[in-house]
ZAMARGU-4260 file (C-alpha; in steps of 0.2 Angstrom, whole numbers, plus 5000, padded with zeros to 4 digits):
<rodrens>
0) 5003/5213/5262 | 5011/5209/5243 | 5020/5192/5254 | 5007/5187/5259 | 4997/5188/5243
5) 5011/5178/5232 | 5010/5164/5247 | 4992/5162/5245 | 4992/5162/5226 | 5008/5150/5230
10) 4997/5142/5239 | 4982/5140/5229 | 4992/5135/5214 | 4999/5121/5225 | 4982/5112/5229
15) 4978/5116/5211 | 4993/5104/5206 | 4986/5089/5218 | 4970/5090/5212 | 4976/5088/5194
20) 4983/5072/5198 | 5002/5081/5199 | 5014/5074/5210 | 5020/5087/5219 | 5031/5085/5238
25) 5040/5103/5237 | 5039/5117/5222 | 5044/5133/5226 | 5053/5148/5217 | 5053/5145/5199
30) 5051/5129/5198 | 5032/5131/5199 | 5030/5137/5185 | 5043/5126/5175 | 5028/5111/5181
35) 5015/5123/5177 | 5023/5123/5158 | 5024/5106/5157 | 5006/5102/5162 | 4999/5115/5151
40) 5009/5107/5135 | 5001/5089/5139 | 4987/5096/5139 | 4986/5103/5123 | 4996/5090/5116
45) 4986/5084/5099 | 4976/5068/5100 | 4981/5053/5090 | 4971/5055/5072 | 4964/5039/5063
50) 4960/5039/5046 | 4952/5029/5030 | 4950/5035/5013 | 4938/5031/5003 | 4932/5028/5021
55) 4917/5018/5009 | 4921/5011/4995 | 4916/4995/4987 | 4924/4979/4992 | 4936/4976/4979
60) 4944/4995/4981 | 4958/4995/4992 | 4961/5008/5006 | 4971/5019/5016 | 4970/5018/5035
65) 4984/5030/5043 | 4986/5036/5063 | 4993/5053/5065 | 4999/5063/5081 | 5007/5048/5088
70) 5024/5053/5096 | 5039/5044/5088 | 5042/5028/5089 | 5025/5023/5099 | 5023/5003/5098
75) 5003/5004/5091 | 4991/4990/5085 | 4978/4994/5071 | 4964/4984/5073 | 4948/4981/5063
80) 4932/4973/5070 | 4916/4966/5059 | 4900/4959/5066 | 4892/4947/5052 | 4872/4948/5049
85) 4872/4931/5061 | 4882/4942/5074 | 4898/4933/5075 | 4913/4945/5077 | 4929/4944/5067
90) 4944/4953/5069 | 4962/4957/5061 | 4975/4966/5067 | 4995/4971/5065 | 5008/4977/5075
95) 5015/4994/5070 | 5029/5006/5077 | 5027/5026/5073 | 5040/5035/5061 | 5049/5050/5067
100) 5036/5060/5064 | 5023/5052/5074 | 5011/5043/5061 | 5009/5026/5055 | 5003/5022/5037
105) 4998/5006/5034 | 4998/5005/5016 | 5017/5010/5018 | 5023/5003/5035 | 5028/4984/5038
110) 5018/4975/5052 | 5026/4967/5064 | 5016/4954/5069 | 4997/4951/5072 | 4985/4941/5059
115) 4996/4948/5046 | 5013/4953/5043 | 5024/4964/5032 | 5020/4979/5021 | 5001/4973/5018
120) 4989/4987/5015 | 4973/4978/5016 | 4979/4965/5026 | 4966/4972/5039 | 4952/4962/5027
125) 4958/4949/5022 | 4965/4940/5038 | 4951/4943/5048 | 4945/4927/5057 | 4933/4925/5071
130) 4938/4934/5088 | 4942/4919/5103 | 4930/4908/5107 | 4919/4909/5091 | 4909/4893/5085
135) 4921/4884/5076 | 4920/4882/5058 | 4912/4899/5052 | 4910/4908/5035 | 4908/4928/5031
140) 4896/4928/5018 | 4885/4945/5014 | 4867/4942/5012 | 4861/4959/5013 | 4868/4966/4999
145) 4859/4982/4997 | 4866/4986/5018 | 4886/4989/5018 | 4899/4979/5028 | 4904/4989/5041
150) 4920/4988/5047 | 4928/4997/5065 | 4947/5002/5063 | 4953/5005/5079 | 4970/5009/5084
155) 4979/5006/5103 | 4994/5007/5112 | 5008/4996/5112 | 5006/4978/5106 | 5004/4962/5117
160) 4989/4966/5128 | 4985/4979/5117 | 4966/4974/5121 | 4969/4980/5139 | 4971/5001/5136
165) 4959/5012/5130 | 4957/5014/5111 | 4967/5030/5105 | 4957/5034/5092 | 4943/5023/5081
170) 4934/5024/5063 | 4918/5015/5054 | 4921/5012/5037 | 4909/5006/5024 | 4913/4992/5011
175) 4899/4990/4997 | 4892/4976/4986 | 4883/4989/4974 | 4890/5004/4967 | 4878/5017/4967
180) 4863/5017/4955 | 4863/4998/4954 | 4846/4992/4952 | 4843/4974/4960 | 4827/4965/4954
185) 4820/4948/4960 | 4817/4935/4948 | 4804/4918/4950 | 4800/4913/4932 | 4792/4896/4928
190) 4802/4888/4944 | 4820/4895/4939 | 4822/4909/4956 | 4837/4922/4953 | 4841/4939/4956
195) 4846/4952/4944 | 4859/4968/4946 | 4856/4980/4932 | 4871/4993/4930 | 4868/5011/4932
200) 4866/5020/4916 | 4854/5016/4900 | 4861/5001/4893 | 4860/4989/4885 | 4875/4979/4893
205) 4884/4964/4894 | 4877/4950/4904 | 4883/4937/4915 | 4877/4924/4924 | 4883/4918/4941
210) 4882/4901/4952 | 4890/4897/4966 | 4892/4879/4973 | 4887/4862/4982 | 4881/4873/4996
215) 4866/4877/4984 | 4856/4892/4988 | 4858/4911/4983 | 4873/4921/4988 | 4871/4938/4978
220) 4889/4946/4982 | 4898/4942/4968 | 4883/4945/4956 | 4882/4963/4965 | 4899/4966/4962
225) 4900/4963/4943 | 4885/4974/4940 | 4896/4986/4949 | 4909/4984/4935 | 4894/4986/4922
230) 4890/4968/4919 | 4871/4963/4921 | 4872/4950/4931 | 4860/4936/4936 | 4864/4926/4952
235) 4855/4912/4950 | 4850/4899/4963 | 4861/4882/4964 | 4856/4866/4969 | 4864/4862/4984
240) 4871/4844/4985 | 4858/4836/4995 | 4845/4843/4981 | 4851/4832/4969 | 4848/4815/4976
245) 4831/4808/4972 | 4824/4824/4964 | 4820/4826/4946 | 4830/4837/4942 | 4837/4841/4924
250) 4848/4857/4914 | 4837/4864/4906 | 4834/4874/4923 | 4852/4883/4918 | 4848/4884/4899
255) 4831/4893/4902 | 4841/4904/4915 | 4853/4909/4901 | 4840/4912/4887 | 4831/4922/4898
260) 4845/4935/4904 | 4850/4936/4883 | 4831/4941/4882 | 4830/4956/4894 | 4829/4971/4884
265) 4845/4977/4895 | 4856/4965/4890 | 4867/4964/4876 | 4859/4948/4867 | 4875/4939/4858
270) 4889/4945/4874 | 4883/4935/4889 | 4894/4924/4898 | 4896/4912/4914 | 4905/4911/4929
275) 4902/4894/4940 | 4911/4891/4956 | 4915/4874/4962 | 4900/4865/4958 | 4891/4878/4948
280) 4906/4879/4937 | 4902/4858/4934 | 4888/4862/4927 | 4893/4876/4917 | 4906/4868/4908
285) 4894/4852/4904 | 4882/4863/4898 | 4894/4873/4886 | 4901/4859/4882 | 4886/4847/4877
290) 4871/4859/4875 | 4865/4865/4858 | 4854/4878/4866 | 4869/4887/4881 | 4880/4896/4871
295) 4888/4908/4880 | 4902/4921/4875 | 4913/4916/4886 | 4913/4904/4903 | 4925/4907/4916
300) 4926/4890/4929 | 4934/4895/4946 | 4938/4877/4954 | 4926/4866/4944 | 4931/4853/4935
305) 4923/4844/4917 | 4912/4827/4926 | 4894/4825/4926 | 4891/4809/4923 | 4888/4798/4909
310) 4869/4800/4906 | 4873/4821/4909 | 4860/4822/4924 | 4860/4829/4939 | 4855/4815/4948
315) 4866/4803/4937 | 4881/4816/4947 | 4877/4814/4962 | 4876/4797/4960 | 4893/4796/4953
320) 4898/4806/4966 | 4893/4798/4981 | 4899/4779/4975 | 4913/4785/4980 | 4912/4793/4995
325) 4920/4781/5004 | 4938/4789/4998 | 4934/4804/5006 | 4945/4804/5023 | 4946/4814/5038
330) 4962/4823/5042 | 4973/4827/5061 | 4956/4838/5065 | 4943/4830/5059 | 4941/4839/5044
335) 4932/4832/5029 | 4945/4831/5013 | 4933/4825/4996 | 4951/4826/4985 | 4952/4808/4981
340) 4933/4806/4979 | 4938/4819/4963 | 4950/4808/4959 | 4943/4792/4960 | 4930/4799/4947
345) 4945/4808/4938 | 4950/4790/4933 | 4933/4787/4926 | 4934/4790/4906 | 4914/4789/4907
350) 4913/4804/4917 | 4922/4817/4910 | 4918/4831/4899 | 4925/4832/4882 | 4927/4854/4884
355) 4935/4851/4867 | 4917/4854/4860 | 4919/4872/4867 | 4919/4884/4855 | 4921/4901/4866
360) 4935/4908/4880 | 4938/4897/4894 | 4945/4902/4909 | 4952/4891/4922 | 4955/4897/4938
365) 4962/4885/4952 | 4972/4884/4968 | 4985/4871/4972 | 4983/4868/4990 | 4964/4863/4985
370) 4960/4852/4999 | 4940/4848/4995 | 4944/4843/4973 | 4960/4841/4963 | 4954/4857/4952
375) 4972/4858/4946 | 4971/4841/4940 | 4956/4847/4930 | 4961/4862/4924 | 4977/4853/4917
380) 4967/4839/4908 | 4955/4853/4901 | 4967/4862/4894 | 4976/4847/4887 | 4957/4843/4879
385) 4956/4861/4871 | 4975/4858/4864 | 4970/4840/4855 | 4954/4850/4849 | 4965/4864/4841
390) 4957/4875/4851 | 4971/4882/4863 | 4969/4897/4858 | 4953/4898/4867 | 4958/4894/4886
395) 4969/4901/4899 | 4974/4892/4915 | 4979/4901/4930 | 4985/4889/4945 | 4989/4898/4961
400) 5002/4890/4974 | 4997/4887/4992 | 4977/4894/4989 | 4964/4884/4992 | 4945/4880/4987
405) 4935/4894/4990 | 4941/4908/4980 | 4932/4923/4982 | 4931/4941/4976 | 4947/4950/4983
410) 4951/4955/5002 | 4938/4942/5006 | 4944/4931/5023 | 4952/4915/5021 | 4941/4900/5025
415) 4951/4883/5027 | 4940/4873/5034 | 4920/4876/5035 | 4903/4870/5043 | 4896/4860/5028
420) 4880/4850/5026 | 4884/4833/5019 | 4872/4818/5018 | 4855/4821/5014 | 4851/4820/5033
425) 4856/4839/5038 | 4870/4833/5046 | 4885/4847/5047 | 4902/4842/5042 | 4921/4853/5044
430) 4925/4851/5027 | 4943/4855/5022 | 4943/4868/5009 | 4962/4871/5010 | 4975/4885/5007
435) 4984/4895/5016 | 4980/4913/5023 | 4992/4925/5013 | 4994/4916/4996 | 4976/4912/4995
440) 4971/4931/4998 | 4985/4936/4985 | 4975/4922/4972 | 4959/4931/4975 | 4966/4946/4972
445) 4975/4943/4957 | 4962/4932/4951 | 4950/4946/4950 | 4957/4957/4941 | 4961/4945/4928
450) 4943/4938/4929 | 4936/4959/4925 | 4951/4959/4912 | 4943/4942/4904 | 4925/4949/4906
455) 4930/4964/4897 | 4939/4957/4884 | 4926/4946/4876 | 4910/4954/4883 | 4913/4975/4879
460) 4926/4975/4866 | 4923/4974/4848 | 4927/4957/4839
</rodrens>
């Protein structure tokens, strides 16, 4: 009778192997129960544990995304995924291989390939680029800055084809615009249109205000993000190029803007300062330049240069500008390069900006590999203007190898070449903005932190 039991339970256990998916031609004696062991140890075996801390954080803070429970030596890819409000997908990824004890830290581990290489730990942001068979010529930009950028960290097994297995383990993380407690506050006041961030706290505080470029418009991120570093800051609609041609359309727009930011009873009224990018930045050393009225405390110029035109008009620029727009070329991909329409104008004494007449901290930020304006060029005459003007004192350059045009807050993606309206007739260029993937996010990174350490300096300590 007790045979017969232990064959059926033999049994029994048997068809219990098969049905588990086991292998199994003969088992008998002990070695049943040495399979047995082995099947009840993979089953428990720990899952692979993916992790991100601050897992949100605002865009500027950097993060720690590690994989745990991995066995030793495992080939993995870390992989992050971001779908942008017009729903095109971007992605970044790196190629990592386990420590002895199973995890993967990618703050600490070297990549061994993917968008990015090397010990990069947030190389996960800023080499995203659009997934395969994506429009060509895209741009991330936030518009919602009040909704978070969410971003999917995934990690997989093994490294080519790491697409075709099942994800071991994924996270959502947040990146933010606005620290907590910013207020944002929509401003239309006698045809100037803006938005404001006001810091958490009581105030009063330092103000800034913030254009962008020749794309025109209102991006808010930047503004959102000084106001998280306790600046009041005002982003203030730009004319795109097309705007300027036929239009009546003067400074004073930009003179009212600042006189009204020094006037909010939030703001610090004698420590307000500018920051113009590209086009914006034109216009923003002109006016602190030649105005009697824009007096900022300080007026950082991140690729602009000191040309308006003679008359000191909008419409007198854009003039100038497009007389010589037959020196613009196209390049081995039919990218649109603008460089030598800069420097065409460059040579035109009757152009440029005396920035000697500044009276307050300059500082120019530029990237040599600028593809779309010879801002090094600029940034090297201006600062030979404030030197003849005795005022050296006063500006700091900072020239960054290899990055290109667009230099954005830090971790941002590299944008070489973008869809870009040119014309006056809607038609959409690729205009060639320049740099190259790791040195430019390194400039924007650096960058940054000198641009807060400049903003600090002259706009909350006491002179």
């Amino acid at each position: 009778m007790m045979q017969q039991r232990h064959k059926m339970n033999m049994q029994v256990a048997v068809r219990r192997l098969g049905s588990a998916g086991g292998v199994l031609s003969v088992c008998h004696g002990p070695k049943i129960h040495t399979v047995l062991r082995r099947l009840s140890a993979k089953a428990q075996s720990p899952r692979p544990i993916l992790s991100v801390a601050p897992i949100r954080a605002l865009v500027d803070e950097k993060f720690k995304v590690s994989v745990e429970n991995l066995p030793p030596a495992a080939p993995v890819t870390v992989h992050s995924l971001h779908q942008s409000e017009d729903q095109d997908c971007w992605e970044a990824y790196g190629h990592y291989i386990s420590d002895h004890r199973g995890t993967v830290s990618v703050s600490e581990d070297l990549s061994f390939g993917g968008t990015y290489s090397g010990k990069e730990p947030m190389g996960l942001l800023w080499s995203m680029r659009p997934v395969p068979g994506s429009r060509f010529g895209l741009r991330l930009r936030k518009m919602d800055v009040c909704a978070p950028m969410l971003v999917n960290i995934t990690v997989f097994s093994g490294h080519e084809g790491f697409r075709e297995h099942a994800p071991l383990a994924s996270v959502v993380t947040e990146r933010w615009h606005v620290a907590p407690g910013v207020q944002r506050v929509e401003v239309t006041i006698e045809g100037m249109r803006g938005t404001l961030f006001i810091p958490p706290g009581l105030g009063a505080f330092p103000g800034v205000i913030d254009i962008w470029g020749g794309g025109g418009g209102l991006p808010e991120y930047r503004a959102a993000l000084l106001a998280s570093h306790g600046y009041a800051t005002m982003a203030l609609e730009n004319f795109a190029l097309d705007d300027l041609k036929g239009k009546n359309l003067d400074l004073n727009y930009f003179e009212m803007a600042l006189d009204k930011l020094k006037n909010h009873p939030q703001v610090i009224s004698d420590r307000v300062g500018v920051v113009g990018l590209s086009l914006g930045a034109i216009f923003l050393l002109y006016l602190t330049a030649e105005s009697p009225t824009f007096k900022p405390q300080c007026c950082i110029s991140i690729c602009g240069s000191n040309i308006l035109s003679n008359d000191g008009t909008l419409n007198g620029f854009y003039n100038s500008m497009f007389r010589n727009i037959n020196k613009s070329r196209l390049d081995e991909n039919n990218s649109l390069i603008w460089q030598d329409v800069g420097l065409e104008m460059l040579c035109d004494p009757t152009s440029l900006v005396d920035v000697g007449k500044i009276n307050c901290p300059l500082l120019l930020v530029s990237g040599t590999d600028d593809q779309s304006w010879p801002t090094p060029k600029f940034a090297d005459l201006m600062a030979q203007m404030m030197r003849s003007a005795g005022k050296e004192h006063l500006v700091t350059t900072l020239a960054y190898p290899d990055a290109g045009h667009l230099i954005e807050p830090p971790f941002s993606p590299h944008f070489r070449a973008t869809a870009f309206k040119v014309g006056g007739n809607n038609k959409k260029v690729i205009m060639l903005w320049g740099g190259h993937t790791k040195p430019h996010a390194d400039a924007q990174e650096d960058s940054w932190t000198k641009i807060l350490t400049f903003l600090k300096q002259h706009l909350y300590s006491s002179h």
